[in-house]
N, C-alpha and C positions, 0 to 999 in steps of 0.2 A: 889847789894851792892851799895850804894851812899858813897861817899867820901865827905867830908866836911874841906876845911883847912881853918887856921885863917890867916886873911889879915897878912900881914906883919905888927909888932910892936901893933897888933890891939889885941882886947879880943879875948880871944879864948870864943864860945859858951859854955856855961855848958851844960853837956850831959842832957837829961829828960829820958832814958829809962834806964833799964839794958843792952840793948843790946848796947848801947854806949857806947864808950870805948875812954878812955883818956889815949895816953902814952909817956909821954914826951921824951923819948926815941927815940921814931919814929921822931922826929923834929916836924915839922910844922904839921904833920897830924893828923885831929879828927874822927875816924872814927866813922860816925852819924848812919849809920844803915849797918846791912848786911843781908844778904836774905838767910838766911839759903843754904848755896852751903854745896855740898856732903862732908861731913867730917869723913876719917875714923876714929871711936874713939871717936866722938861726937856728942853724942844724947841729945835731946832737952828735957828740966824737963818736960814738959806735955808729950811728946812723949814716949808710951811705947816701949820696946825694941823691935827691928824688930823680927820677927816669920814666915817670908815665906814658911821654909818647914812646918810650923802648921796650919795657918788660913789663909782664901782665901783673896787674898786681893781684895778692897771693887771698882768698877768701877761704878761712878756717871754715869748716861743717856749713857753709855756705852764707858765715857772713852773719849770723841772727844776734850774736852778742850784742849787748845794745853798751852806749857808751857817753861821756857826755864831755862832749867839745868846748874849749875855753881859748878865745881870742887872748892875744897878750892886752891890747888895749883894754878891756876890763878887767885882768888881772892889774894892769898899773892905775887904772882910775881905784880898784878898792884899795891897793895897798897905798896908794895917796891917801884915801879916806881914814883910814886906818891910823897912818903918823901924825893927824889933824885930829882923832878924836883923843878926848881927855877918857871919854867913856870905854872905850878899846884897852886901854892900859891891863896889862895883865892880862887878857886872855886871849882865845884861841878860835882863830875863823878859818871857817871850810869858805875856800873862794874860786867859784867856778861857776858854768851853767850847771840847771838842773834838767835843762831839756835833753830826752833820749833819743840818741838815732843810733840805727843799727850799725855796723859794720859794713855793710853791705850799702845803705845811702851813703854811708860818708865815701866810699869809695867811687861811687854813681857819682857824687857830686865835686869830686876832682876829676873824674873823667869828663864832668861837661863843663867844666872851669877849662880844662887844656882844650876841650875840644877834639877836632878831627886829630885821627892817628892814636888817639888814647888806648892804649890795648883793651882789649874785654879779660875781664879778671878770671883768674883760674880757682875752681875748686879745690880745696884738699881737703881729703879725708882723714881726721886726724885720728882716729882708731887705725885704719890701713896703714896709715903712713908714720904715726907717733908711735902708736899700742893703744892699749885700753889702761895705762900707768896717767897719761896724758889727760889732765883736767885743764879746763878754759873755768873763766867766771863770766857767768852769761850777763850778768848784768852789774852794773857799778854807776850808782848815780849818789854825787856827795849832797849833804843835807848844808842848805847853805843860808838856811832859815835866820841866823842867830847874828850875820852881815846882815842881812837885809834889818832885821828889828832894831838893832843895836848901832849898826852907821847908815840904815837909810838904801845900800848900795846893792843892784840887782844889775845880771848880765847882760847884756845889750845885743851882742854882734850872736848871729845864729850860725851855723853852721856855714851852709851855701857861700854865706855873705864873707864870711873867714875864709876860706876858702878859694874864692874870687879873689879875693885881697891878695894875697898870699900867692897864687900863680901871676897875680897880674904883676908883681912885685919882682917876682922869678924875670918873670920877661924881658924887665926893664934892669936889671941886677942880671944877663946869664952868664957871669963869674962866677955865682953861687950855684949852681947847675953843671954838671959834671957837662960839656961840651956844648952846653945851652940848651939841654934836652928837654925844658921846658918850651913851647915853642908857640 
């Protein structure tokens, strides 16, 4: 998630995406993008409804890309911290974990969040199946140095634990579950 604030007395940017959000509310803060972090209760319009105990989930070149997962609860504890610092005014924070898991654990670790029935995830070849046109980015970890020195604010909830949350939430919610396929 990137934070964006308006200089002091200065324009604030007009948003250009949907996923930009304006709320005067918040004070000073525009929130310019955020990175889809784990949100119980909030699935994305193209995203179909999770199915883990139904369909295997899909492992690119076996999964190795590594990636780095971000709870919404510490996306909103730093964007709290953010409209409370005087210091924050005018710039711009990378706000996420910095910790990397593969593709491959993240998927491990919703299949032992659902538990029995989780399918075993499928391989794809993405040369066989894409072409050799077909690039991945094997790795993407946001530098999130500049939060932490400047408001104090470092990510909390790890993967696993997100995760957990997150199906346990499914469960107790299976309205948001395409027939309650979380189970």
């Amino acid at each position: 998630m990137v934070l964006l604030l308006r200089q002091g007395g200065g324009r604030t940017p007009r948003p250009r995406t949907r996923a930009q959000v304006r709320n005067p509310d918040v004070g000073r803060a525009l929130l310019q993008r955020l990175r889809a972090p784990a949100t119980p209760g909030l699935r994305h319009q193209q995203d179909p409804a999770p199915t883990p105990a139904r369909a295997p989930p899909l492992l690119y070149d076996g999964g190795a890309q590594t990636r780095c997962f971000s709870f919404v609860d510490d996306a909103v504890a730093a964007t709290l911290l953010v409209a409370d610092s005087e210091a924050a005014e005018g710039e711009t924070f990378n706000v996420g974990s910095d910790q990397e898991w593969t593709i491959a654990e993240a998927v491990e670790a919703v299949r032992a969040s659902v538990g029995a029935g989780a399918a075993a995830p499928l391989d794809v070849d993405t040369r066989a199946s894409l072409g050799a046109a077909y690039e991945d980015i094997d790795r993407r970890v946001p530098d999130v140095g500049k939060a932490s020195r400047v408001l104090g604010w470092r990510w909390g909830v790890p993967l696993e634990e997100g995760v957990a949350r997150t199906v346990a939430w499914a469960r107790r919610n299976p309205w948001w579950t395409e027939k309650g396929a979380v189970t």
